[in-house]
TORMI-776144 format. One record per residue: residue in one letter; x, y, z of N, C-alpha, C in turn; residue number from 1. Coordinates in steps of 0.2 Angstrom, whole numbers, plus 5000, padded with zeros to 4 digits. Layout:
<lumkes>
LUMKE  res  n_px  n_py  n_pz  ca_px  ca_py  ca_pz  c_px  c_py  c_pz    n
LUMKE    A     X     Y     Z      X      Y      Z     X     Y     Z  NUM
...
</lumkes>
This chain:
<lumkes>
LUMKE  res  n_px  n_py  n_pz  ca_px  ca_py  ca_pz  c_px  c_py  c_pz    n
LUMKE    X  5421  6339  4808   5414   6336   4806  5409  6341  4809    1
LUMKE    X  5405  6344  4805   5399   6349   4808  5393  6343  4812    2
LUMKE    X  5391  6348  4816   5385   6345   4820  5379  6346  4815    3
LUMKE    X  5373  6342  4819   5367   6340   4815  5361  6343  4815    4
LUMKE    X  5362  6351  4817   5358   6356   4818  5354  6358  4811    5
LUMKE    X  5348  6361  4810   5346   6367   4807  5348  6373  4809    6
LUMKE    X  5344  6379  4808   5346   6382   4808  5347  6386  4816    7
LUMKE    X  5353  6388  4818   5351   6390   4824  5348  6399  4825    8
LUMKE    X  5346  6400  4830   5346   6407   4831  5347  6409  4840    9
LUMKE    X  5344  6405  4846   5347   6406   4850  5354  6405  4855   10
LUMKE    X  5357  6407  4860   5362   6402   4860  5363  6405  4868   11
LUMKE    X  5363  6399  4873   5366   6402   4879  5372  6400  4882   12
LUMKE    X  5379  6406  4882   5384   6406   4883  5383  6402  4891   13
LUMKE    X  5388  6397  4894   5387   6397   4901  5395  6398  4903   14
LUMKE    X  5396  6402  4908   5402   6402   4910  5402  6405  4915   15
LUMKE    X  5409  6406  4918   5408   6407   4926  5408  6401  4932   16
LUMKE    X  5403  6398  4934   5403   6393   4939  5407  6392  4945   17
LUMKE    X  5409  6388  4948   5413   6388   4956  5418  6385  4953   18
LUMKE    X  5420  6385  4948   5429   6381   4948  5435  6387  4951   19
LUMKE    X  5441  6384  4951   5445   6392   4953  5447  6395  4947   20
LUMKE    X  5443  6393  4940   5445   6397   4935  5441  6401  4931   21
LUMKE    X  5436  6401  4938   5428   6406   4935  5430  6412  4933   22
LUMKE    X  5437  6418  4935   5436   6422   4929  5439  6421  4924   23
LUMKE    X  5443  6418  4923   5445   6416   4916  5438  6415  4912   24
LUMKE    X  5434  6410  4915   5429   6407   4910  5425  6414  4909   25
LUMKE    X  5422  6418  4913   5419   6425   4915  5423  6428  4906   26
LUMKE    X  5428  6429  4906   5430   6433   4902  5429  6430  4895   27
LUMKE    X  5433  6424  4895   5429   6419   4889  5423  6420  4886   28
LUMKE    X  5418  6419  4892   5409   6419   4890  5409  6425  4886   29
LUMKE    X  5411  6433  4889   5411   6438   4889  5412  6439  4883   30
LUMKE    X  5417  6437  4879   5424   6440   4873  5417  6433  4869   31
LUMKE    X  5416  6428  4872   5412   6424   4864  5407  6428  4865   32
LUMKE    X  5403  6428  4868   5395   6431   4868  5395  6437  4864   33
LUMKE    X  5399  6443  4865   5401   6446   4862  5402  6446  4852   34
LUMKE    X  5406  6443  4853   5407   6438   4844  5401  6434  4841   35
LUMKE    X  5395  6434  4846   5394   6426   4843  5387  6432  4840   36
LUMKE    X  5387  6438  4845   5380   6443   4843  5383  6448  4836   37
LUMKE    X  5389  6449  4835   5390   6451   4829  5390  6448  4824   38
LUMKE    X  5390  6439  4825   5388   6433   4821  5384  6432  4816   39
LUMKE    X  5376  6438  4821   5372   6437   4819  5366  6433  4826   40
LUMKE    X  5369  6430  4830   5364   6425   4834  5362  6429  4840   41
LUMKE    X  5356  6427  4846   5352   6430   4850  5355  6426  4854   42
LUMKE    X  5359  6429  4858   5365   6426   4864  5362  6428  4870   43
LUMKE    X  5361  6424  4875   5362   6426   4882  5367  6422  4886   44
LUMKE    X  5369  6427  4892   5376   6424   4897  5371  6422  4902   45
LUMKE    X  5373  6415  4903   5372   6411   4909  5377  6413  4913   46
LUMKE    X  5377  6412  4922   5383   6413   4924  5381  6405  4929   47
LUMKE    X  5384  6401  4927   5380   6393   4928  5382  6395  4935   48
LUMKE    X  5377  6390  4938   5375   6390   4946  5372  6384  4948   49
LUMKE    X  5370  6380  4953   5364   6376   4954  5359  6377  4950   50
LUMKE    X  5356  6382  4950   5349   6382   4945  5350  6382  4937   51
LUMKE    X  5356  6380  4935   5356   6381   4926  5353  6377  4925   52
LUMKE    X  5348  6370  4925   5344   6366   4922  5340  6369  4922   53
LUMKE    X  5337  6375  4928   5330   6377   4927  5330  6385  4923   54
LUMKE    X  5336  6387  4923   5337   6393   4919  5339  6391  4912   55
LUMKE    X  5341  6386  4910   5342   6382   4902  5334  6381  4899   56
LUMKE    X  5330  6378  4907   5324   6377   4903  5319  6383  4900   57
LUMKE    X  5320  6389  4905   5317   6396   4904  5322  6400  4898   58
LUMKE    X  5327  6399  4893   5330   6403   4889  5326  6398  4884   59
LUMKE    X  5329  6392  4882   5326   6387   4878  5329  6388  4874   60
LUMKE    X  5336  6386  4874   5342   6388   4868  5341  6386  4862   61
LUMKE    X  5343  6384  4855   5346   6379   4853  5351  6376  4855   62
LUMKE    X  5356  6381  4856   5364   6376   4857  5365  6380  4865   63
LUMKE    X  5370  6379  4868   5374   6380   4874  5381  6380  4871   64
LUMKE    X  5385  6385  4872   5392   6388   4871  5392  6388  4875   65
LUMKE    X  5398  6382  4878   5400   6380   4882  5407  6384  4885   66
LUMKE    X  5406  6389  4890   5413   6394   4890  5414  6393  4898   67
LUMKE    X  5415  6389  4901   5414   6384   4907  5422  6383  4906   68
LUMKE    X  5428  6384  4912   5434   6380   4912  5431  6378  4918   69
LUMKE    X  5439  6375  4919   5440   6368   4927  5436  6363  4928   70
LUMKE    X  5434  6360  4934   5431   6358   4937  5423  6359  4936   71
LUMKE    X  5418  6352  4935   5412   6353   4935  5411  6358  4927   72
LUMKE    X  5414  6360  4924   5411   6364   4916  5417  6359  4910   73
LUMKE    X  5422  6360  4914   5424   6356   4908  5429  6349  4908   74
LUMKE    X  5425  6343  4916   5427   6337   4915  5422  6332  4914   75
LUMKE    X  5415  6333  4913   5411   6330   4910  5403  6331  4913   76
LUMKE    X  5404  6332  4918   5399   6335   4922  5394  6339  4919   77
LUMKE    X  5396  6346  4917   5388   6349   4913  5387  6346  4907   78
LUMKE    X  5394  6342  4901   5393   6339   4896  5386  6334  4899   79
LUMKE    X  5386  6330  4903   5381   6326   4906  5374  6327  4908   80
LUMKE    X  5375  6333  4909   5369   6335   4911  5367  6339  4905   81
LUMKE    X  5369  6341  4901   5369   6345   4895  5366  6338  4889   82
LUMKE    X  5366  6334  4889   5365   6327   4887  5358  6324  4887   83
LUMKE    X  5358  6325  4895   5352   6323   4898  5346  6327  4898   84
LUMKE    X  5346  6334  4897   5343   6338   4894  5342  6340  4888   85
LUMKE    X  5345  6334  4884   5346   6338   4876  5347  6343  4873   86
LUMKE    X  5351  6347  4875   5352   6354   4873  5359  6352  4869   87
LUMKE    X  5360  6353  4860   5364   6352   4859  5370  6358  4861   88
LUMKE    X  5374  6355  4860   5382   6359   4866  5389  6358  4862   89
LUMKE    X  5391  6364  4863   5400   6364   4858  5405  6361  4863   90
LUMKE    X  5411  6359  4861   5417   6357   4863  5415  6347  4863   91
LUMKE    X  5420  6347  4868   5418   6341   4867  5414  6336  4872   92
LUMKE    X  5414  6330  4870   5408   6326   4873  5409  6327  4882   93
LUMKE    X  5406  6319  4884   5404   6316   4892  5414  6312  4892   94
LUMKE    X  5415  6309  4887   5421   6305   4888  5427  6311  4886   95
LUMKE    X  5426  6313  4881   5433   6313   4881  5436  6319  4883   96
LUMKE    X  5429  6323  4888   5430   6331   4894  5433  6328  4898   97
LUMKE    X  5429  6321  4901   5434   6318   4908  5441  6316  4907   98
LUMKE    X  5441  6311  4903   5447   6310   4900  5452  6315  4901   99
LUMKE    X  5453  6320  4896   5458   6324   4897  5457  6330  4902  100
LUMKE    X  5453  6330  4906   5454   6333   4914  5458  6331  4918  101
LUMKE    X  5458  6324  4917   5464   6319   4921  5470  6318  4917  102
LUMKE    X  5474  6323  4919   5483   6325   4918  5482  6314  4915  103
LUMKE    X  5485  6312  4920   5486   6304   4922  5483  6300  4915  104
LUMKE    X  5475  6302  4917   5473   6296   4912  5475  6299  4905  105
LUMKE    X  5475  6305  4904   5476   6307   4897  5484  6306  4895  106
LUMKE    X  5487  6306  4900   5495   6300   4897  5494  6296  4894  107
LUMKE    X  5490  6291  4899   5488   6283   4898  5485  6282  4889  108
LUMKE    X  5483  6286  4888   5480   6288   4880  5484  6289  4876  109
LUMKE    X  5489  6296  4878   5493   6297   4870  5498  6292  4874  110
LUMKE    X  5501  6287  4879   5503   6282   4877  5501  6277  4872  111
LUMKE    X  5496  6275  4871   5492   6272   4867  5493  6274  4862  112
LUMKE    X  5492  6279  4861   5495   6283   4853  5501  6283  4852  113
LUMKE    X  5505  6281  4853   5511   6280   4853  5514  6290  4854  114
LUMKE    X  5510  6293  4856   5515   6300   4857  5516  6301  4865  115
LUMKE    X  5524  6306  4865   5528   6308   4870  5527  6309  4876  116
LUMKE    X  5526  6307  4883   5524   6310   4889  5531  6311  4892  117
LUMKE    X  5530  6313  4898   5536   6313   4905  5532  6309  4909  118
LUMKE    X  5539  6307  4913   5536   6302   4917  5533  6305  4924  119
LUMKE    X  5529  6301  4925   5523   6303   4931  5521  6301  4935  120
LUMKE    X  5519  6302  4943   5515   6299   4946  5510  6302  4952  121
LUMKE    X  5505  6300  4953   5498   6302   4956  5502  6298  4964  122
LUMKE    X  5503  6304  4967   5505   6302   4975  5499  6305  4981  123
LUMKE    X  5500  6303  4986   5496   6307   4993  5500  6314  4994  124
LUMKE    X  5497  6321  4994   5499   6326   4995  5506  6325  5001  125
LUMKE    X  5504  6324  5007   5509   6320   5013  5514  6318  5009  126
LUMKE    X  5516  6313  5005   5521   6311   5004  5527  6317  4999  127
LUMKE    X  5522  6319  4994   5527   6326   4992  5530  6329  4996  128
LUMKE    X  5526  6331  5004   5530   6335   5007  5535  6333  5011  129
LUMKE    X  5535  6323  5014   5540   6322   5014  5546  6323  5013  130
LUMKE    X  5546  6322  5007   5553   6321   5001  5553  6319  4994  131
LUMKE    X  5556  6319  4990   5557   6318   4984  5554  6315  4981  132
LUMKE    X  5548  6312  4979   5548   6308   4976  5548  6308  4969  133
LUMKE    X  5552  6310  4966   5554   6312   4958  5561  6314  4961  134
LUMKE    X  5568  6314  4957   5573   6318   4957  5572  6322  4953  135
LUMKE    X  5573  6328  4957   5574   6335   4956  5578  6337  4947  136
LUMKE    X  5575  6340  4944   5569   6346   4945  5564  6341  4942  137
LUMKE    X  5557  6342  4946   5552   6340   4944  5545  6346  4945  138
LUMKE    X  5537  6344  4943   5533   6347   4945  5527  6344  4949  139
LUMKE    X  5526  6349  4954   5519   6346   4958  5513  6349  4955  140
LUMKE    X  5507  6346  4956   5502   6349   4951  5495  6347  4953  141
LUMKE    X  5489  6349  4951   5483   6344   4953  5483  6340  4947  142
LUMKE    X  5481  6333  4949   5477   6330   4942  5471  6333  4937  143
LUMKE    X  5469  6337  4942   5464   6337   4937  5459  6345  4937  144
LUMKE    X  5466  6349  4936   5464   6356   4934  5468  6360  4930  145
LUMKE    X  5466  6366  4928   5469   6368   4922  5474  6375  4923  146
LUMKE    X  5472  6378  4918   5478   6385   4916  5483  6386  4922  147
LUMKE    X  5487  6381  4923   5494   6382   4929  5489  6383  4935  148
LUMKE    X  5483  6381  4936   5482   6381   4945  5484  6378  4948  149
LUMKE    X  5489  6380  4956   5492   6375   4960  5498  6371  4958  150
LUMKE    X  5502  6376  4953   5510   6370   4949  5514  6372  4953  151
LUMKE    X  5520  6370  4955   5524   6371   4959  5531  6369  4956  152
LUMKE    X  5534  6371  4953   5541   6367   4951  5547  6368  4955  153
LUMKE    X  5550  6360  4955   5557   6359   4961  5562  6359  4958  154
LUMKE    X  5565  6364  4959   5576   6362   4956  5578  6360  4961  155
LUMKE    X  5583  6357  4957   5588   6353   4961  5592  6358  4965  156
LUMKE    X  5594  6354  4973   5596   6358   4978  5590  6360  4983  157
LUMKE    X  5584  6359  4981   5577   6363   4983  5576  6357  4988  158
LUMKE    X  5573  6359  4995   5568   6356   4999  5560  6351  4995  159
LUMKE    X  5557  6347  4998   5552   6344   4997  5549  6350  4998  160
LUMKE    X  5543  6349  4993   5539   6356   4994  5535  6358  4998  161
LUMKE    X  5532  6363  5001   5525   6363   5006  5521  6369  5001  162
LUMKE    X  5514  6363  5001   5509   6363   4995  5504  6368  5000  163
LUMKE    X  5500  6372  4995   5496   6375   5000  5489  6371  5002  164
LUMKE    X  5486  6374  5008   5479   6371   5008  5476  6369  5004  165
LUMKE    X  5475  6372  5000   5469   6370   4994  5471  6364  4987  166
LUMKE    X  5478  6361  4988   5480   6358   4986  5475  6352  4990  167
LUMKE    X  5473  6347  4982   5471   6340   4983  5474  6338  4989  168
LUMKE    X  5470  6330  4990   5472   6325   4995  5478  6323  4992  169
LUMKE    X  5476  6321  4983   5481   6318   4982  5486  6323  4975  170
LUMKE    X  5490  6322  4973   5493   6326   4968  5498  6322  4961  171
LUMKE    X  5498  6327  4956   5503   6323   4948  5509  6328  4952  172
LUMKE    X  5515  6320  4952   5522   6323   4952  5524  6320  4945  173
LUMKE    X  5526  6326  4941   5527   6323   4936  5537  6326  4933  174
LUMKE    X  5541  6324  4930   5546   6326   4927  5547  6332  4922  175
LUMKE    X  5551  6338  4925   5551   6341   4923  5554  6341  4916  176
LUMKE    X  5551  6344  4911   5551   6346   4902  5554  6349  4901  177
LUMKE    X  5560  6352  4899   5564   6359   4899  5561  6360  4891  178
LUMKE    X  5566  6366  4891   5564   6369   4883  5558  6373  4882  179
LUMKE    X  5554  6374  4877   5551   6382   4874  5543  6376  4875  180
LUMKE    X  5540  6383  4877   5532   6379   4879  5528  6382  4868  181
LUMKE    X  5526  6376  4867   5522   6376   4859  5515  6374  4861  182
LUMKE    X  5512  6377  4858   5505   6375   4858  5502  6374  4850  183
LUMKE    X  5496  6371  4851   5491   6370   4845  5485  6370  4844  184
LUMKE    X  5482  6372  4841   5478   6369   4841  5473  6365  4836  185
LUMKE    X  5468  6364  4837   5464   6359   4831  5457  6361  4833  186
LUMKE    X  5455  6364  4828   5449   6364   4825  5445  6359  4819  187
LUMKE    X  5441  6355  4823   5437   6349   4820  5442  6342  4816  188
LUMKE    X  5444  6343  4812   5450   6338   4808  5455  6341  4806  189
LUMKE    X  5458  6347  4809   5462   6351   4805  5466  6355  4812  190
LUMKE    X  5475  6354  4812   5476   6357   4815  5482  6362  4815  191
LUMKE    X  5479  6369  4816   5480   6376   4814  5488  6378  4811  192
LUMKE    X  5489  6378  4818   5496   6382   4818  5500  6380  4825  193
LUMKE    X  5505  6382  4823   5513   6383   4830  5513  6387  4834  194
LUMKE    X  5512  6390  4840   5513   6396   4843  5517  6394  4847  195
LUMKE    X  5524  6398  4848   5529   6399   4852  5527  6403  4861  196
LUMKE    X  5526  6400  4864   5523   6406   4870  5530  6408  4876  197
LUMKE    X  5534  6415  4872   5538   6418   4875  5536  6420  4882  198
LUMKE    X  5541  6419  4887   5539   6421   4895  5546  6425  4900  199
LUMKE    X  5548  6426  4903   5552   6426   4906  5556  6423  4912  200
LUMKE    X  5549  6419  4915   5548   6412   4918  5545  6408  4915  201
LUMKE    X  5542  6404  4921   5537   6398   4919  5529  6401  4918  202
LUMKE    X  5527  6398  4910   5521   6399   4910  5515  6395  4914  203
LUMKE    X  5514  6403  4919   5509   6400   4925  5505  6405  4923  204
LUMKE    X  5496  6405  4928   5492   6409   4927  5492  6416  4926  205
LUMKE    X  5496  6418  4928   5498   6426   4929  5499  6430  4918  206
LUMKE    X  5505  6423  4918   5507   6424   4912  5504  6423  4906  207
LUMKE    X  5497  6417  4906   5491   6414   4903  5488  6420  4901  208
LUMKE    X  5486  6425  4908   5479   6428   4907  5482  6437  4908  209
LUMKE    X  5486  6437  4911   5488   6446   4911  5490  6449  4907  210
LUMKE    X  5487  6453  4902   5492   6458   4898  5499  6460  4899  211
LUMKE    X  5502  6456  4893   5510   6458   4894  5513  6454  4899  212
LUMKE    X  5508  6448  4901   5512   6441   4906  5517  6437  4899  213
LUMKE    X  5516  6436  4891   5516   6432   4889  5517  6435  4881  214
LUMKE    X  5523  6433  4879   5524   6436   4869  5522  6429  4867  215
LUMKE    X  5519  6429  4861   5514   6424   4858  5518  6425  4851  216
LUMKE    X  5523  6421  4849   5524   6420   4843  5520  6416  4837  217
LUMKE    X  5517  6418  4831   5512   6415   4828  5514  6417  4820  218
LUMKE    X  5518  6411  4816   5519   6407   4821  5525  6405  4823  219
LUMKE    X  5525  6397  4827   5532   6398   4830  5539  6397  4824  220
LUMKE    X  5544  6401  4825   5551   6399   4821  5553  6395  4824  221
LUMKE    X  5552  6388  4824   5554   6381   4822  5557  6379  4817  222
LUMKE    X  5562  6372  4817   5562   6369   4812  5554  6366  4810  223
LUMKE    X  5555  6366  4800   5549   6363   4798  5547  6358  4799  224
LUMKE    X  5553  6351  4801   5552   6344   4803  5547  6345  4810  225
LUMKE    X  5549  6350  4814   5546   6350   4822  5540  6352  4821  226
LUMKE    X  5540  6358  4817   5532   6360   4817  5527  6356  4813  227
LUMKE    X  5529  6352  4809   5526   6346   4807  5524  6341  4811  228
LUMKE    X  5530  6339  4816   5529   6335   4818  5523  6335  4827  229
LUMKE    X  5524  6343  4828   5518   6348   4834  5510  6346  4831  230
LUMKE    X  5510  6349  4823   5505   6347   4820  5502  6339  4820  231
LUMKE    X  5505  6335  4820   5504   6327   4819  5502  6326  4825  232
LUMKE    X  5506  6329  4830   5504   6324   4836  5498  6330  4839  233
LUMKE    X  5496  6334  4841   5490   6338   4843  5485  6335  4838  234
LUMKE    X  5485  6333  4833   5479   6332   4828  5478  6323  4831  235
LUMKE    X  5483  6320  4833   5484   6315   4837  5480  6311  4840  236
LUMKE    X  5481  6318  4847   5480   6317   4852  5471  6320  4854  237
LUMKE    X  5472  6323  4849   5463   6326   4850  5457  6320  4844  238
LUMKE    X  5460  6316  4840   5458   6309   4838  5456  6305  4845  239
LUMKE    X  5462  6303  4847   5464   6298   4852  5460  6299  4858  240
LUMKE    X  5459  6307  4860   5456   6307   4867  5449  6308  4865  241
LUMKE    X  5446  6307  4856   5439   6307   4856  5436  6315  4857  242
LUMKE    X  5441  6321  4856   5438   6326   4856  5435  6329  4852  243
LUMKE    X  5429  6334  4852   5426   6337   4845  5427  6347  4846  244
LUMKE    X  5425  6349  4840   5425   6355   4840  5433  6359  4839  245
LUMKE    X  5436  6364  4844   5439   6366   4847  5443  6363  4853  246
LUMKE    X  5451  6360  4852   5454   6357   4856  5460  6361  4857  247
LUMKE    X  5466  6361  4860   5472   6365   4861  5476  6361  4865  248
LUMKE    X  5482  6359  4862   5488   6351   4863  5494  6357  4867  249
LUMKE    X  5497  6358  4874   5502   6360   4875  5509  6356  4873  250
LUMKE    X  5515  6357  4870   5519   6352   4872  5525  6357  4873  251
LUMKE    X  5533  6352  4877   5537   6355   4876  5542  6355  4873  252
LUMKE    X  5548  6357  4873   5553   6357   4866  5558  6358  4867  253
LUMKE    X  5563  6352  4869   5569   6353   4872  5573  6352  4864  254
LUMKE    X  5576  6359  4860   5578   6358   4857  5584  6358  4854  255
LUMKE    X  5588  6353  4861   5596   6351   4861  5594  6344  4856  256
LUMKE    X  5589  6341  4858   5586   6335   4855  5584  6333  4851  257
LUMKE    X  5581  6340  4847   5578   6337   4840  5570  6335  4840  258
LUMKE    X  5567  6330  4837   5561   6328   4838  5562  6323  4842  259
LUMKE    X  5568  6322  4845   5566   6317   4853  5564  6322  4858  260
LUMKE    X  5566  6330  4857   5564   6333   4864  5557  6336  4862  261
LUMKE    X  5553  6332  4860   5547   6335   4861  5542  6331  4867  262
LUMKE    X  5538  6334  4871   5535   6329   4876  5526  6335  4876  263
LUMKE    X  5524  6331  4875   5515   6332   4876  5514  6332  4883  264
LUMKE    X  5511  6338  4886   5509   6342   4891  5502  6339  4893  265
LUMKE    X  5497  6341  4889   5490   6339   4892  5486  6341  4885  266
LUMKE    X  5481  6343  4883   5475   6343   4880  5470  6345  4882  267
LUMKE    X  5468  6352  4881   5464   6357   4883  5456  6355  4878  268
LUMKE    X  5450  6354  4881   5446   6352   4878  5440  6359  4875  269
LUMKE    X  5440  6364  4880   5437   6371   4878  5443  6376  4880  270
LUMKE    X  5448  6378  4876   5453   6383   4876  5449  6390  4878  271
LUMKE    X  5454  6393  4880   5452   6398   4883  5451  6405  4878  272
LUMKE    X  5447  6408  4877   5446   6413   4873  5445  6420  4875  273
LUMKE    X  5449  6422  4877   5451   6427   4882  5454  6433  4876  274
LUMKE    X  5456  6440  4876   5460   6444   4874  5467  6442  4869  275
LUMKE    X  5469  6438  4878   5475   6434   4875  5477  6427  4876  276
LUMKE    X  5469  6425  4873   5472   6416   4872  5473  6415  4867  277
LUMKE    X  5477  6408  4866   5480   6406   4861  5476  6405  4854  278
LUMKE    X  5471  6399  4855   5467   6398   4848  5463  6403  4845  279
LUMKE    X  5460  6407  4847   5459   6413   4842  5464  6415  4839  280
LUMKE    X  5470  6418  4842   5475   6420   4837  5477  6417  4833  281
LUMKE    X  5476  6410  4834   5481   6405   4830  5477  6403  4821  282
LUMKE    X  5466  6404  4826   5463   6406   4820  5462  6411  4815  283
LUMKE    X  5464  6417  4818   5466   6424   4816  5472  6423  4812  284
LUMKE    X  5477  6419  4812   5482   6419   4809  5481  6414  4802  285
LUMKE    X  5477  6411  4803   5473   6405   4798  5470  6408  4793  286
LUMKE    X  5467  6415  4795   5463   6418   4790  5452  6417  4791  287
LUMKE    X  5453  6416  4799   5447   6417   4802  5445  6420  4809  288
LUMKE    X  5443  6425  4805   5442   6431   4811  5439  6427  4816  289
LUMKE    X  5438  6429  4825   5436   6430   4828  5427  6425  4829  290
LUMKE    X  5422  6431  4824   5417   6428   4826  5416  6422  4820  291
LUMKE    X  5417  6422  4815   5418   6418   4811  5419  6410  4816  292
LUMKE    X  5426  6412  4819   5425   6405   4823  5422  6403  4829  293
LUMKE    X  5419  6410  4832   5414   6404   4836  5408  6403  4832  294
LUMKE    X  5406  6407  4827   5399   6404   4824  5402  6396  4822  295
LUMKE    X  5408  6395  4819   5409   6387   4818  5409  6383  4823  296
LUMKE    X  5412  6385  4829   5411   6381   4836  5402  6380  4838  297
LUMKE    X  5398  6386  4836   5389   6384   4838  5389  6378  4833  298
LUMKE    X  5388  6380  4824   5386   6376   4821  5389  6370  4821  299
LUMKE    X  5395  6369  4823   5397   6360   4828  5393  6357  4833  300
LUMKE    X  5389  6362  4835   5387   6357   4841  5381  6354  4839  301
LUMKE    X  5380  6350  4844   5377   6343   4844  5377  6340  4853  302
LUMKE    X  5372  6334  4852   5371   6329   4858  5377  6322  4853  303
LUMKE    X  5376  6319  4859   5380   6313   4857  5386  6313  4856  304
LUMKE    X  5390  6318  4861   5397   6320   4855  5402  6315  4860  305
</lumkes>
């Protein structure tokens, strides 16, 4: 559903900020700002800070391309204050940014939609290091941070783990998901394609954002039943957790199973749009270039989302 804009012509990119995934976002803003001037629009890169309400007031956008990951850009935080300021803003809204920044509550959801999770729980950091709490293999993780920051996964035979300092007070132990990492994503009511994300390990951040960390099959060779069934539930899950814009559903695919081995990972609310992130390609495979798609991402945005 398009937002309720006329015509735009400014646009301030904000990306960067203090999360631990500021270069990511850095590169994001970068690679849109870039697309968004070949578009056609009069782009400026914000590198958000405390002063972005007073530097938002001095650009005087029409919209904010939101290219913020983690913490404070994409759990509802500048959605809020982006609101409060009226400045319409892409991706998605105040609810359903926090929403799916929390691993935990966004279960609670695609449980209600009756789609696939592993099972989970939110413990005190101390008690993982004790001992097991999952039988092995499981994974330890934050609640509520994104592209593999802070994962840790335990095989069986393995010690209780010892988490680093900068790990939460508390933590998702969640059941390990075997099988091939897929992804999707969903643009506005419509969701794209299947990508197969080949690795040689575990796709962690190295393998997300490094040239040659990661083979991106686009799209994935699946049965058609499964890639039907990847399609249904990302289009799902981005219904259900209230998301707009540009969404991206991870799931995994234990393919001894069939459609019982599929399990939904999380729901990314601003994908990453880096070199080699996944939802451009998957747009570029759809038969829309680059800038094409984020000028559809500006002309979505809107307040009230």
């Amino acid at each position: 559903m398009a937002g309720t804009l006329g015509k735009v012509s400014r646009v301030a990119v904000i990306m960067g900020g203090p999360s631990a995934e500021r270069e990511v976002s850095l590169s994001t803003g970068n690679a849109c700002g870039n697309a968004l001037r070949e578009a056609g629009f009069d782009v400026v890169e914000v590198d958000a800070g405390p002063d972005l309400p007073a530097r938002l007031k001095d650009i005087s956008p029409d919209v904010v391309f939101n290219a913020l990951h983690g913490r404070w850009g994409e759990d509802g935080c500048v959605q809020g204050m982006l609101e409060w300021l009226r400045i319409p803003y892409t991706h998605s809204g105040v609810l359903a940014s926090s929403l799916a920044m929390d691993k935990q509550r966004t279960k609670d959801v695609y449980r209600a939609a009756n789609l696939p999770v592993a099972e989970s729980v939110i413990v005190p950091r101390a008690a993982v290091e004790e001992g097991h709490v999952l039988p092995p293999p499981y994974v330890v993780k934050p609640n509520n941070e994104g592209s593999s920051v802070g994962v840790y996964i335990v095989h069986p035979g393995s010690n209780a783990p010892r988490l680093a300092a900068a790990m939460p007070a508390t933590v998702m132990v969640e059941a390990y998901a075997p099988g091939r990492e897929l992804s999707i994503s969903v643009m506005g009511d419509r969701a794209l394609c299947v990508t197969d994300i080949i690795t040689d390990g575990w796709y962690d951040y190295d393998a997300k954002y490094k040239p040659g960390g990661s083979r991106h099959e686009v799209p994935a060779q699946i049965p058609a039943e499964v890639e039907a069934a990847c399609l249904d539930y990302a289009l799902r899950a981005h219904r259900a957790l209230g998301c707009r814009g540009l969404s991206r559903t991870d799931i995994r695919w234990d393919e001894a199973k069939g459609l019982d081995g599929l399990i939904l990972l999380e729901t990314n609310t601003q994908p990453g749009m880096t070199p080699t992130s996944l939802s451009p390609e998957q747009a570029a495979h759809m038969g829309i270039p680059f800038p094409e798609l984020c000028r559809w991402i500006v002309e979505d945005a809107s307040c009230n989302r």
